[in-house]
C-alpha positions in Angstrom: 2.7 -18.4 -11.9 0.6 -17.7 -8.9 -0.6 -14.3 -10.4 -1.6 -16.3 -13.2 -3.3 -18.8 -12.2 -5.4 -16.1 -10.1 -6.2 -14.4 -13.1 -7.7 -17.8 -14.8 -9.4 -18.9 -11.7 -11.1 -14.8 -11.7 -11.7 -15.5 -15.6 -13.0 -19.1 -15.7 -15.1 -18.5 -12.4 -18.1 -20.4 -14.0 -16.0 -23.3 -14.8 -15.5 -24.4 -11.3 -17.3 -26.5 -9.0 -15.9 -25.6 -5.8 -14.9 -22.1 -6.2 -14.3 -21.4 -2.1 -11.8 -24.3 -2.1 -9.8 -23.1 -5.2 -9.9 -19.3 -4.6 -9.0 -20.1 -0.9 -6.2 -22.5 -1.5 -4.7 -20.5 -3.8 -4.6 -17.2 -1.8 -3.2 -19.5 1.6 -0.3 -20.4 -1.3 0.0 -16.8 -2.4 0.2 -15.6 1.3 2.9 -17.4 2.4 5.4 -16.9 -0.1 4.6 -12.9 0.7 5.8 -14.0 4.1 8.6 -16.0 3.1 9.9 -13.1 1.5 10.6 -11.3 4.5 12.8 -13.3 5.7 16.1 -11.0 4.8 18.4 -11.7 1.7 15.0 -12.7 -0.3 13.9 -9.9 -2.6 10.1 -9.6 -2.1 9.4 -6.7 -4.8 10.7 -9.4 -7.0 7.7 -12.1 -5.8 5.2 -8.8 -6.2 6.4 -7.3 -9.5 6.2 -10.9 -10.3 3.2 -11.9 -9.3 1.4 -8.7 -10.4 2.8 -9.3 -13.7 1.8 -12.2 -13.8 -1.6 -11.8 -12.9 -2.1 -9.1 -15.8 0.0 -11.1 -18.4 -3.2 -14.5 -17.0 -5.6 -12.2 -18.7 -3.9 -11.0 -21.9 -2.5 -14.6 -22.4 -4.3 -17.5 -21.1 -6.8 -19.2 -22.9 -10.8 -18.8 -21.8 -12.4 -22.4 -22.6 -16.0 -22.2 -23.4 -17.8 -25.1 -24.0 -20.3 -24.3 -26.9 -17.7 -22.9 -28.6 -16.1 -26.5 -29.9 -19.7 -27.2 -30.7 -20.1 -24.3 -32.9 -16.5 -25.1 -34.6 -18.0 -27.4 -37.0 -21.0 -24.8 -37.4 -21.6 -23.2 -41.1 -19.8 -19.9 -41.4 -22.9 -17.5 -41.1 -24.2 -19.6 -37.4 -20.3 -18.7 -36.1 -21.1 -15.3 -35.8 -21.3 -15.2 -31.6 -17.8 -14.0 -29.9 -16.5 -16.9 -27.8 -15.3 -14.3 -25.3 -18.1 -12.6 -22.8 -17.5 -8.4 -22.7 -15.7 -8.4 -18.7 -13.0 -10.8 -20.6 -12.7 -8.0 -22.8 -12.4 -5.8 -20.5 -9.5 -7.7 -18.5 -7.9 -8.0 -21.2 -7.8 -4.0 -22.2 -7.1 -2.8 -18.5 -4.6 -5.9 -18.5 -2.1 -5.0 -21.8 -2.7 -1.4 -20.6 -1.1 -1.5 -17.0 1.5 -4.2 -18.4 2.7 -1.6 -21.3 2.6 1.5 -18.4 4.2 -0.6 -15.4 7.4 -1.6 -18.1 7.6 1.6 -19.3 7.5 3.4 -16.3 10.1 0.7 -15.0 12.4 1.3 -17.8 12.6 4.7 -17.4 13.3 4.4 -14.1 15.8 1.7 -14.4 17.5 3.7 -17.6 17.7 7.3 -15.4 18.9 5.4 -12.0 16.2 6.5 -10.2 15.6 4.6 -7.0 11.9 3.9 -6.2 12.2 3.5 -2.9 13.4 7.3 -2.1 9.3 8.0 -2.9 8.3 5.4 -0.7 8.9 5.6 3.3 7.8 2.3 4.4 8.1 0.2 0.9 11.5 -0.9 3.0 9.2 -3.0 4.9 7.4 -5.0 2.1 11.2 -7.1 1.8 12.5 -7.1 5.0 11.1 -6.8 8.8 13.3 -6.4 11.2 13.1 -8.7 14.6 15.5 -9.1 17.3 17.1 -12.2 15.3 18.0 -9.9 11.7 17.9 -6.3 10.8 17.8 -5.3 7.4 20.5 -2.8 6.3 18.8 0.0 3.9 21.7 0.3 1.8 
C-alpha cells in the first residue's frame, strides 16, 4: 500500500498543494516499517518485494485524475480527441508492467527450481535481520 501510494503521489505530483509535507510524511512512514523489519522473526524482503510491487503495480493500476478531462466528457466526439494521460504516465506505466512481468517471472523460476536467492547475495542477510548484543539471527 505504501509503494502505492508513492507511485500516485510521483504521478499526481501537480495535484498537490503541499508536496514537501506529503512526499516527506510518506517516506518517514515508509522508513520505519524498513526498520521495524529488522527486528528478528519479521520477514523484511516480504515488506520490500511488497512495497516495490506495489509501487510498480500504483502505476499500471491506479487511476490519474485530470481535471479537464470531466469537462471534455460531455464534449462532441471529434473535440475528445486529446489523451487524458501526459507521455511520462505512459512511460510509468510501460517500465511499470515490464519489471512486474520480469520480477514474477524471474521469481517463479526461482521459486519452481529451489534456487535460494540469497546464496548470490553476501550481505542481503542483513536487509531482515541485524544482529545486536540482544538477538542474533541464525542464517539457516
Amino acid at each position: 500500500l505504501l509503494g502505492a501510494m508513492l507511485s500516485e503521489l510521483l504521478t499526481n505530483w501537480t495535484i498537490y498543494a503541499n508536496k514537501a509535507a506529503a512526499l516527506f510524511t510518506l517516506l518517514i512512514i515508509i522508513l520505519v516499517n524498513l526498520a521495524v523489519g529488522m527486528l528478528p522473526h519479521v520477514d523484511n524482503f516480504a515488506h520490500i518485494g511488497g512495497f516495490l510491487t506495489g509501487f510498480l503495480l500504483g502505476f499500471v493500476l491506479l487511476l490519474r485524475p485530470q481535471f479537464a478531462w470531466q469537462e471534455r466528457h460531455n464534449l462532441p466526439v471529434e473535440a475528445r480527441s486529446r489523451s487524458k494521460y501526459t507521455v511520462y504516465q505512459y512511460v510509468f506505466w510501460l517500465l511499470s508492467l515490464i519489471l512486474l512481468v520480469v520480477g514474477f517471472t524471474v521469481g517463479l523460476v526461482m521459486l519452481f527450481k529451489g534456487e535460494n536467492g540469497n546464496k548470490h547475495c553476501s550481505w542481503c542477510h542483513y536487509l531482515s535481520c541485524v544482529p545486536t548484543s540482544r538477538w542474533r539471527c541464525d542464517n539457516q
